[in-house]
N, C-alpha and C positions, 0 to 999 in steps of 0.2 A: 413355402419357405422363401426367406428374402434372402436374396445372395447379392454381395457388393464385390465389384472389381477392383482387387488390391490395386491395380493401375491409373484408373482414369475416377472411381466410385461409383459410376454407375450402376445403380438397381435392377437388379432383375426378380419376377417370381418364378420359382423354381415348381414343376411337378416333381412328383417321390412315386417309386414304385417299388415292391419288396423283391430284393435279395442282397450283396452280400452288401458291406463297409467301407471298402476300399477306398473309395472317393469316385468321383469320375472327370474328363479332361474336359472343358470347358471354354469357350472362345468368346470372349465380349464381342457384339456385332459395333461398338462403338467406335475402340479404338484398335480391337485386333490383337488384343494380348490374348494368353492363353494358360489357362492354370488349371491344375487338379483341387478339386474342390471333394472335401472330407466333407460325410454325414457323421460321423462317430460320435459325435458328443450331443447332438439331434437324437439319433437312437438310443441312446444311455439315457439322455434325460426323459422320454417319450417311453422309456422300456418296449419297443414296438420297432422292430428289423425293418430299415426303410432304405432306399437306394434314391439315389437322383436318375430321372428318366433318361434316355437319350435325345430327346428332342432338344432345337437348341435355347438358349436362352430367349424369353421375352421381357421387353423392356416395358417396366412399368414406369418408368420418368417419365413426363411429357412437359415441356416448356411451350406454357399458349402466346404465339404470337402477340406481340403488342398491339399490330393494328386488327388481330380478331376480338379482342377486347373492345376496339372502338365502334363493332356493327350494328350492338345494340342501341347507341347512341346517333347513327346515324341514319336507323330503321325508323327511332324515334322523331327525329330530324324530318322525314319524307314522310310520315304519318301528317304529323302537326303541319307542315308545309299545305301539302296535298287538302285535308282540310278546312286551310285557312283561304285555300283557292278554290274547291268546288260549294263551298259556304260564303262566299265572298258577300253575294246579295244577302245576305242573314243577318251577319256582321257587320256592315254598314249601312244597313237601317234601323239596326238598335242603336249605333252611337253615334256622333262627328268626328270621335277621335278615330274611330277604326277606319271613318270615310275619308279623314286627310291622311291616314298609314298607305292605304292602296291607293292613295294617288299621289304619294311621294313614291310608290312603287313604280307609277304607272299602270297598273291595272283598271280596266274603264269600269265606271258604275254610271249607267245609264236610266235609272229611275229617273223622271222626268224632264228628260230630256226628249223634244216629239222633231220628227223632220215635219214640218207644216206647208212645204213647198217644196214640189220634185220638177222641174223641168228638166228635158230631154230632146235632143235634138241632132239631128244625123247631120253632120257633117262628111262627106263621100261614103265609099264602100266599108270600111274598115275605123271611120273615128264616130265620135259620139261627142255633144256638148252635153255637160251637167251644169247643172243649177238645182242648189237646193236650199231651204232655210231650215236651219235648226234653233228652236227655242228650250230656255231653260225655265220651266215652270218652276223647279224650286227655290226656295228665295235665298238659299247658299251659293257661293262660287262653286262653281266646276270644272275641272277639269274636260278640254274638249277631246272627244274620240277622234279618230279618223275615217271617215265616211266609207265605207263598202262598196261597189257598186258588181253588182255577180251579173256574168252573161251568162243567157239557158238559152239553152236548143231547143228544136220543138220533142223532145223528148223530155223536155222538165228535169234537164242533163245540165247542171253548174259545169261548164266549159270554161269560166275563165272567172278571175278575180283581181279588181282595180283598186287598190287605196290612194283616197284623197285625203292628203294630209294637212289640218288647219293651220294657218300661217302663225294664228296664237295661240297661247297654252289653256288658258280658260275664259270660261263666258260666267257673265256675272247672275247673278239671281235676275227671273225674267227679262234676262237678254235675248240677245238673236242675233245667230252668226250664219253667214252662207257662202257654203262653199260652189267654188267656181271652178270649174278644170276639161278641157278635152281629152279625152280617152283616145289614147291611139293605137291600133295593132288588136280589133278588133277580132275573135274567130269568125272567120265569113258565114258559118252555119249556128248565126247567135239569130236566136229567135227575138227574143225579148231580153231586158235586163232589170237586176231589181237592185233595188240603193238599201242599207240597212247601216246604222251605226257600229262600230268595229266590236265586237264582245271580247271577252276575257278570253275564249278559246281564240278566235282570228289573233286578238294579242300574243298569244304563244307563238301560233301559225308564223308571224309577220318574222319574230327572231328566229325562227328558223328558215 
């Protein structure tokens, strides 16, 4: 049975259990008023002797928040995101429009693009020079990455990480850009170091 608070009108469903008619006293959990609530005309029309339980009222209203309405939209949101970024490479090799979207984003897409020249060279205990040449084999503009360069230990232990950042924004169709930078504050227990173009994960990595 639906019972409503003469006070405030809050809904409740009511259980019934059998014996007399009287009514029984009743408390909104809402606002705190308190009434005797009659079965009598429940039972008459039901033909069937029914009581209200003494358990206390529950409330069947519920008002769903407005911003829990908005989680399906922003589940949807980090789906489609999250996809458009571990599909990245998919997506702009089908098209040029989706390759100049992530690179108004900034996200690197390094398809042909080769390092074709690494020099390295120890500068004291702790710095390193780089030289390196990057060419653009495809015949589109590019956006240029920023150059990696990972220190390992003799345990094949990435101990450190250096970006070199290009002083321009893109290299044109079979161009050739090289970067130039000393590395300083070397870890003293760097075995070797390896140069790699920045990917889409180090891209995340760098804003944080």
């Amino acid at each position: 049975m639906i019972v409503s608070c003469p006070e405030c009108s809050t809904k409740y469903k009511m259980n019934f259990v059998a014996k007399d008619e009287e009514g029984q006293k009743v408390r909104c959990t809402k606002c705190g008023h308190v009434w005797v609530h009659s079965n009598k005309k429940t039972a008459k029309e039901s033909g069937i002797k029914v009581d209200i339980c003494r358990n206390l009222p529950v409330v069947i209203e519920y008002v769903v928040p407005t911003w829990f309405k908005l989680v399906p939209v922003v589940l949807m949101a980090l789906i489609i995101l999250t996809t458009f970024f571990f599909f990245q490479e998919n997506f702009s090799d089908r098209s040029k429009t989706w390759r100049a979207m992530y690179s108004i984003v900034g996200v690197p897409y390094n398809r042909n693009l080769i390092i074709e020249k690494l020099d390295v060279s120890r500068v004291g205990d702790r710095s390193l020079g780089i030289n390196a040449s990057l060419i653009n084999k495809s015949e589109e503009i590019r956006k240029l990455p920023s150059l990696i360069v990972r220190a390992i230990d003799a345990h094949n232990k990435n101990i450190g990480r250096f970006y070199i950042d290009p002083n321009v924004s893109d290299i044109v169709g079979g161009g050739e850009y090289n970067f130039s930078k000393q590395i300083d504050n070397l870890p003293l227990n760097t075995k070797f170091v390896v140069a790699e173009l920045q990917s889409k994960f180090d891209w995340v990595a760098k804003r944080h």
